[in-house]
C-alpha positions in Angstrom: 0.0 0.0 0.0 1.5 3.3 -0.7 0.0 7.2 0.5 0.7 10.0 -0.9 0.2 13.3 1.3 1.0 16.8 0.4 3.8 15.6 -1.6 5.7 18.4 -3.3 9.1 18.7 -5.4 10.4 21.5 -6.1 13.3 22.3 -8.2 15.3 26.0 -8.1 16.4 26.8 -11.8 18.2 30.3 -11.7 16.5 32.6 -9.1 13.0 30.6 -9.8 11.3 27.7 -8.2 10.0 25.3 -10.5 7.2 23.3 -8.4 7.0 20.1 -10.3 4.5 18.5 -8.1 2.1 20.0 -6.0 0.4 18.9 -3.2 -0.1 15.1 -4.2 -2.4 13.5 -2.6 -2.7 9.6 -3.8 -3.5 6.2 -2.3 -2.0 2.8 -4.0 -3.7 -0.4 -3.2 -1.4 -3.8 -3.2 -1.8 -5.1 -7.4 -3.7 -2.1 -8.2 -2.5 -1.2 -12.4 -2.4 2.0 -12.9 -1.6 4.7 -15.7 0.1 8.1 -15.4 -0.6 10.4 -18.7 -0.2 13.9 -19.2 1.5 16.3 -21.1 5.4 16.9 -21.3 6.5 18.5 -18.0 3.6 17.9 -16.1 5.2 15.9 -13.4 4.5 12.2 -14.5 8.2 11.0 -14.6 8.9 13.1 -11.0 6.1 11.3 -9.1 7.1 8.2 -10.8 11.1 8.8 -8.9 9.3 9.9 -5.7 7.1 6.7 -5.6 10.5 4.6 -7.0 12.3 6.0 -4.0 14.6 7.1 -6.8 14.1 11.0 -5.4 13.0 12.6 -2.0 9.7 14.9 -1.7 10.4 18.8 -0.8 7.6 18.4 1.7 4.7 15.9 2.0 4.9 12.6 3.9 5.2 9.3 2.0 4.1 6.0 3.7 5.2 2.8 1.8 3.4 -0.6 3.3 2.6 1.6 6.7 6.2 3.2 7.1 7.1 6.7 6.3 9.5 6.8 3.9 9.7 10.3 3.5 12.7 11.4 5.1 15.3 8.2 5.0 18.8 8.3 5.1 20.1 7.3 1.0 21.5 3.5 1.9 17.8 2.9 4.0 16.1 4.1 0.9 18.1 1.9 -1.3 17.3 -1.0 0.8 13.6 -0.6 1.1 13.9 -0.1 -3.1 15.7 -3.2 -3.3 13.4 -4.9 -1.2 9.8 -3.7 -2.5 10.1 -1.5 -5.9 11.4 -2.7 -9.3 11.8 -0.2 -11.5 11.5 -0.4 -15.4 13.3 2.4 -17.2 12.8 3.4 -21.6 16.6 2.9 -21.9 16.6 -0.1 -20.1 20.1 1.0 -18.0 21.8 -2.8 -18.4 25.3 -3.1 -17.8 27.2 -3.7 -21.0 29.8 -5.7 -19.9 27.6 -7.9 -17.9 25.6 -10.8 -19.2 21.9 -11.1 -18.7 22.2 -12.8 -15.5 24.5 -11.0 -13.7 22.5 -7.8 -14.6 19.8 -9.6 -13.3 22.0 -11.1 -10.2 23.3 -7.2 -9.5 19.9 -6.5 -6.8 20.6 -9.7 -5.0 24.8 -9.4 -5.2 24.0 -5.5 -3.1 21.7 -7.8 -0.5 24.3 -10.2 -0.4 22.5 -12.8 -1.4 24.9 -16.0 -2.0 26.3 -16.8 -5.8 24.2 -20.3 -5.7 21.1 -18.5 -5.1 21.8 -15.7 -7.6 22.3 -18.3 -10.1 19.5 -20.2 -9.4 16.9 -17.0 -9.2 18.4 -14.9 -12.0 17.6 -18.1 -14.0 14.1 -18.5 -12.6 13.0 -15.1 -13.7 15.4 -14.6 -17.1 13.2 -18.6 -17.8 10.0 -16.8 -16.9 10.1 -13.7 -19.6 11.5 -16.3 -21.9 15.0 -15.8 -21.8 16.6 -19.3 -20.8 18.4 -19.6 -23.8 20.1 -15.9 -23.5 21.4 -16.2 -20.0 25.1 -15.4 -21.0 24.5 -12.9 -23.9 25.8 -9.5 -22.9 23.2 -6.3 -24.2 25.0 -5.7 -27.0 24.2 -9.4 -28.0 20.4 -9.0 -27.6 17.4 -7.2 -29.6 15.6 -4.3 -27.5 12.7 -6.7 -26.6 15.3 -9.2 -25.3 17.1 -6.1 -23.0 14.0 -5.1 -22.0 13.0 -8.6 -20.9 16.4 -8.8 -19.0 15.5 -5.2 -16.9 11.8 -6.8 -16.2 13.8 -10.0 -14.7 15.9 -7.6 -12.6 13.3 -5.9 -12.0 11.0 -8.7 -10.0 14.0 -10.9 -9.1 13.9 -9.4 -5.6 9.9 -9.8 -5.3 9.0 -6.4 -5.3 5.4 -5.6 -4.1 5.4 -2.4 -7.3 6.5 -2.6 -10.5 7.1 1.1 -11.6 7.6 1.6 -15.6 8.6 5.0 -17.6 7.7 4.2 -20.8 8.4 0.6 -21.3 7.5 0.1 -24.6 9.0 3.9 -25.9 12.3 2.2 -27.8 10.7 -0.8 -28.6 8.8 -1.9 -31.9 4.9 -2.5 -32.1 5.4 -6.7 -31.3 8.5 -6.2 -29.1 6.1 -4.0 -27.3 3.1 -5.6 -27.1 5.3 -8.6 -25.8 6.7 -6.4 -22.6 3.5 -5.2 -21.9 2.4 -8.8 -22.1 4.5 -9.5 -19.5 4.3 -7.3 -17.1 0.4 -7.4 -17.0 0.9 -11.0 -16.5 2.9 -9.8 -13.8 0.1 -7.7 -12.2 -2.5 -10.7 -12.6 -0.3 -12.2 -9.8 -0.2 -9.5 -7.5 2.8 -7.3 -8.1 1.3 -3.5 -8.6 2.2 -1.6 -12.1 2.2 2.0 -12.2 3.1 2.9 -15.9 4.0 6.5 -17.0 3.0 6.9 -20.8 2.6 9.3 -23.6 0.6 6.5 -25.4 -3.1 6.5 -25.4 -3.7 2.9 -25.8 -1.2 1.8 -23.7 -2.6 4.4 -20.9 -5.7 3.0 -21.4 -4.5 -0.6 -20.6 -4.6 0.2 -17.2 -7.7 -0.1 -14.6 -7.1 3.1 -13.2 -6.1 6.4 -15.2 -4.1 9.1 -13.4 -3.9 12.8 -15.5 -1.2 15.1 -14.3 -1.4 18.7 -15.4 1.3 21.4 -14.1 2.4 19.0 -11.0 -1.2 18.1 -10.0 -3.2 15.2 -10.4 -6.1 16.5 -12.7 -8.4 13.7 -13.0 -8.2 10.0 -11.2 -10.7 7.8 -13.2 -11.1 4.0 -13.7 -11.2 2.3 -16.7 -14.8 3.1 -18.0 -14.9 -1.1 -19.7 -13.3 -4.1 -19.3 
């Protein structure tokens, strides 16, 4: 479960304050699969960091599964990420030198989770967005829809309870990302929240619950009018 209250960012650009969220006020339920749309610079990608744990709020309190977050020290932050947030980033952010499992293995290697077990679990999840045959292929070996495959699996090795994506599907080719999106739906029908930031309409409208953000606000909260 995640609450938002009174969460504001601001930013000071020159001798101006650039507030680029606003008073947030927003309530997550565990599995809930939601979509963030709005225009450019309205604040989407921001409250998708502050609910990552990726940045801090200005003011507001931030509650994540009952505990406030809001304040942590950076390597109690990191741990709670690790622990309950997988994050899936457009540019997917892979290691190049690495091969797909130990990108995957990196979350587990900074909990210091034991090689036979990273083996074992980077498999698992690399097997389950069907990857077993690419296990030692490094990025540069792999098609988009493959790397993106590999950040899901590093995503959820670590059993996050949210799945945050910024536009999964934004460097990737109509079947490569229908496949993703595929995937981490599949994801969400066993549990795991989705919060997905989008420019695109039909991908926005995926989601069970629609979230428009205009000039750091959340403009309209809506759920998905059919099935």
């Amino acid at each position: 479960m995640i609450k938002l209250r009174g969460i504001c960012r601001d930013y000071e650009v020159g001798d101006e304050t650039v507030h680029a969220l606003d008073h947030i006020e927003l309530d997550i339920a565990a599995g809930e699969y939601i979509s963030i749309m709005g225009p450019s610079g309205s604040g989407k990608s921001t409250l998708l960091n502050i609910l990552g744990l990726l940045d801090k709020p200005t003011a507001g309190i931030y509650e994540l599964d009952g505990s406030d977050v809001s304040d942590l020290p950076d390597d109690h932050l990191a741990q709670v990420r690790r622990q309950k947030i997988g994050f899936i980033f457009q540019s997917f952010h892979l290691v190049s030198r690495l091969t797909a499992h130990e990108n995957v293995e990196l979350p587990m290697l900074l909990m210091g989770t034991n090689k036979k077990e990273r083996r074992q679990r980077a498999e698992e999840v690399l097997d389950s967005v069907g990857l077993r045959s690419r296990l030692d292929h490094r990025p540069d070996q792999l098609s988009g829809g493959e790397r993106q495959r590999v950040a899901i699996a590093r995503a959820i090795v670590m059993r996050p309870s949210f799945l945050l994506a910024d536009e999964p599907t934004g460097n990737l080719d109509s079947k490569s990302g229908g496949e993703i999106i595929s995937i981490v739906e599949d994801l969400n029908s066993q549990g795991i929240g989705l919060v997905v930031v989008t420019h695109d309409p039909d991908l926005g409208d995926r989601a069970r619950r629609h979230l428009r953000m205009v000039d750091g606000r959340i403009h309209s909260d809506n759920p998905r009018k059919s099935a």
